[in-house]
N, C-alpha and C positions, 0 to 999 in steps of 0.2 A: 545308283546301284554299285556295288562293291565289283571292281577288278575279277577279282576271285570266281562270280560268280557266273552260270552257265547261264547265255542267253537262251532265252525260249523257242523253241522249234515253233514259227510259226505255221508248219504245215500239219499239226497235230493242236492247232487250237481255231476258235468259232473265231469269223473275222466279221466285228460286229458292223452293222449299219447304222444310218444317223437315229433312227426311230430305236432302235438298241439303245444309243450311246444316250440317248437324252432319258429314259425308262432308268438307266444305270445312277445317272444324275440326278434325277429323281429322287430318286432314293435315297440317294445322300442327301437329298435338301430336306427329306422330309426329316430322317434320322438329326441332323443338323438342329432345323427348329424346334424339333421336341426336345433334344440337349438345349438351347438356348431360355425355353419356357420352362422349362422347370427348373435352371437355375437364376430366369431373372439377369436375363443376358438381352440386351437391346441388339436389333442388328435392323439392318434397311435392303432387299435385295436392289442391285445396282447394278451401271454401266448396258449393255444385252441386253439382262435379267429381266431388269427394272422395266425396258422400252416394250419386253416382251409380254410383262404383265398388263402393262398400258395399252400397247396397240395390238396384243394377239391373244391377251388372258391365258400366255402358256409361251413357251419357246418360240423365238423367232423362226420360220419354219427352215431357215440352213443354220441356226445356231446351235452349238457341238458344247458348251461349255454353260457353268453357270459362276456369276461375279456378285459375290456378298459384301455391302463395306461393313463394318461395326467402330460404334465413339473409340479411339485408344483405350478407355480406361474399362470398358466392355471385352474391348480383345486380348488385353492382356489380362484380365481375366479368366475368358475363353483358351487362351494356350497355356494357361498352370493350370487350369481344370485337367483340359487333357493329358499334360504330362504324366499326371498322377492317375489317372483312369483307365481301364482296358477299354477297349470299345469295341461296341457290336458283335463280340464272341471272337476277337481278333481281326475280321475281315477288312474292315475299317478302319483306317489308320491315319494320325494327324502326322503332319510333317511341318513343324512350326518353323517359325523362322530364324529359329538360334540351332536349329538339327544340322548338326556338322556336315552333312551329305545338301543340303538345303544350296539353293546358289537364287534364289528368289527372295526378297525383302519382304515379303508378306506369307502367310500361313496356305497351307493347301491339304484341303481333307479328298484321301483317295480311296478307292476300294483294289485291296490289294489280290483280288478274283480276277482281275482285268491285268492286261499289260498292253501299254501305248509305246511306240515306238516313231520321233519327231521326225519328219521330212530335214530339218537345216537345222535342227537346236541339238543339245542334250540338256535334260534338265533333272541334273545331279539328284539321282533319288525317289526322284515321284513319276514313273514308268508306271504310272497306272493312270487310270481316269481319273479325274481328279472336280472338285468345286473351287475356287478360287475364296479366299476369307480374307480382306485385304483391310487394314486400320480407317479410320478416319480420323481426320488429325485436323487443329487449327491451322487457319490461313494469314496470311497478310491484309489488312483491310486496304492499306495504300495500295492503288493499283501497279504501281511502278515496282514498290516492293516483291510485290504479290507475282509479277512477271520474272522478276530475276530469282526468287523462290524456286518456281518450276521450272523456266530456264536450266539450273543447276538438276531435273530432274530426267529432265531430256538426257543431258551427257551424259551423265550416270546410266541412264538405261540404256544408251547406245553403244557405252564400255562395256556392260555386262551384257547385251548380245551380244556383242562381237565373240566376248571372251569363251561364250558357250555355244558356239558356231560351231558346226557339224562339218571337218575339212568334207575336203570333196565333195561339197553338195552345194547347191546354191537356186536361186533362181531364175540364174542364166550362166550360161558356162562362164561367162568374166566372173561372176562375183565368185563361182565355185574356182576358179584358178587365182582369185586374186587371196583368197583364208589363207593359205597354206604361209604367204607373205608375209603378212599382219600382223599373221601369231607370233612372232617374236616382241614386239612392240605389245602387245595386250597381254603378256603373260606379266606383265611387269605391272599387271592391273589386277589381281583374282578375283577370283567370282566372289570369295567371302570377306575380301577388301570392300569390295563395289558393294555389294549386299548388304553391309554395317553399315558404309560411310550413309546409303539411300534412308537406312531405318534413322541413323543419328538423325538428318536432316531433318525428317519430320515430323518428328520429335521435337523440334524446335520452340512451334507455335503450341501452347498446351490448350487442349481442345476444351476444356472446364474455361476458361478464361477469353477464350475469342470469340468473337464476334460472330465471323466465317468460317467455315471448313470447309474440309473436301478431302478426297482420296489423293493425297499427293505420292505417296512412296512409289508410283507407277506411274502415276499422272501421266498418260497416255492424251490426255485433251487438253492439257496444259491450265491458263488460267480460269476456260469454263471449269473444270475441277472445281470449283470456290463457290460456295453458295452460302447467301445469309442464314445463322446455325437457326435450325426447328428441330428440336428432340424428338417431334410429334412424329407417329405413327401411326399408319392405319392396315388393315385386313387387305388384302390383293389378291383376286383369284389367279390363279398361277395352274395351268394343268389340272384344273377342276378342285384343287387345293386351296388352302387359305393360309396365304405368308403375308409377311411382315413390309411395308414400304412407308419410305417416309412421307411425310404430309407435302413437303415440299419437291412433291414430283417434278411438277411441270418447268418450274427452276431452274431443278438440276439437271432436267432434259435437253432442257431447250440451251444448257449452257453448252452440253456436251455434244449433243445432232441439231441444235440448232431446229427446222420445222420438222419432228420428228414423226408426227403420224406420217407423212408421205417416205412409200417404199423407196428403198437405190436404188440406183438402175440395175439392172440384170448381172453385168458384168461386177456386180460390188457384193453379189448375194454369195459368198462364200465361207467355207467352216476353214479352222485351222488346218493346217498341214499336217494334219499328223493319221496314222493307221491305229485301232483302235481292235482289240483282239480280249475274246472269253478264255480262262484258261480251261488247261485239262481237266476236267472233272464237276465242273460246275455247268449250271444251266439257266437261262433268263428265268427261270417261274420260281431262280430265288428271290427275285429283285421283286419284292409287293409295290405297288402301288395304291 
């Protein structure tokens, strides 16, 4: 969000609940795969998404978010589609990953009716709810390769939290007394430094010519990320809907949670940090399902 601009009085907007937030997500996924199918856009829902479809045919019942991969050469498709297209009568809005305000290495479609506000991040620009639209890119086949790959994926995404840490907040008073510190050392890293160098990286391996791939520009699961390539996809009920997942579920499941039908334990069942809010003027019985 721009300097300039007035934050939103949150005592004059709807403070949504989880059963809202994911109605709200909804909707973008549905709006999403209809853009996807009629221009012949391959995509896989993944990470959450994907386990949610598998083990609950709908949202994990604390998960707040939804994570889409697409082949690179699909996504980068998918973000010139958008640059050139209005969407959704303006409400909807892409925030790709070359959007100067952007501090994320991967694309995020938000509905700009809503306004999120993060517990410990700022996340330069997409202050709304948001779907996650993240590349899938080639892997390293050697596994030693393949490790110092995401290795290199780790740092990079622990530069760019740092670098968009929320002073004075943290999840325990050290860590909110130690930001204020740091931030001289990480400014010397920018968000849109970290952001390019993460996109360049995975970029590397070209996903038409590998073997393996995986979502690396985040790689949050490190070398499970990596699965032998299947293009194939099939039909997934999803919230009584019918999306897109790859053929190679249980692969990329099991590379990422390991025995994934079995729930965490209690203390693991948690949504993002963040407050989730309807603005003035608008109402849920916009959001169809």
């Amino acid at each position: 969000m721009h300097k300039e601009e007035a934050l939103p009085d949150k005592e004059k907007m709807h403070r949504l609940d989880l059963s809202e937030i994911q109605k709200i997500e909804l909707h973008m996924f549905i709006y999403f795969d209809r853009f996807c199918r009629k221009y012949g856009l391959r995509y896989s829902m993944a990470g959450g998404t994907l386990l949610g479809a598998v083990r609950h045919k709908g949202f994990i019942p604390w998960d707040d978010d939804i994570d889409i991969g697409m082949p690179r050469p699909d996504y980068d498709r998918f973000c010139e589609l958008m640059r050139r297209k209005r969407l959704d009568h303006g409400h909807i809005m892409l925030l790709p990953e070359h959007h100067p305000k952007a501090v994320m290495p991967y694309a995020k479609l938000f509905d700009r009716r809503t306004y999120t506000d993060f517990t410990y991040a700022t996340d330069g620009g997409s202050d709304s709810l948001w779907i996650d639209i993240l590349p899938i890119d080639g892997m390293p086949e050697d596994p030693e390769e393949l490790k110092r790959h995401m290795d290199r994926f780790t740092k990079l995404r622990f530069l760019l939290q740092l670098s968009r840490a929320k002073m004075g907040s943290g999840t325990t008073k050290w860590k909110a007394a130690l930001k204020p510190l740091t931030r001289p050392f990480f400014a010397a890293f920018p968000t849109r430094f970290l952001r390019d160098k993460m996109d360049e990286q995975a970029r590397r391996f070209d996903f038409a010519t590998s073997s393996h791939v995986g979502i690396a520009v985040w790689g949050l699961y490190g070398v499970g990320e990596s699965v032998k390539k299947n293009e194939g996809c099939m039909e997934m009920e999803f919230e009584g809907r019918s999306f897109l997942g790859t053929i190679a579920y249980d692969e990329y499941l099991r590379g990422i949670y390991g025995n994934y039908m079995t729930m965490p334990p209690e203390e693991k069942q948690v949504a993002h940090p963040v407050e989730a809010y309807l603005k003035e003027g608008y109402s849920m019985k916009e959001f169809w399902t």
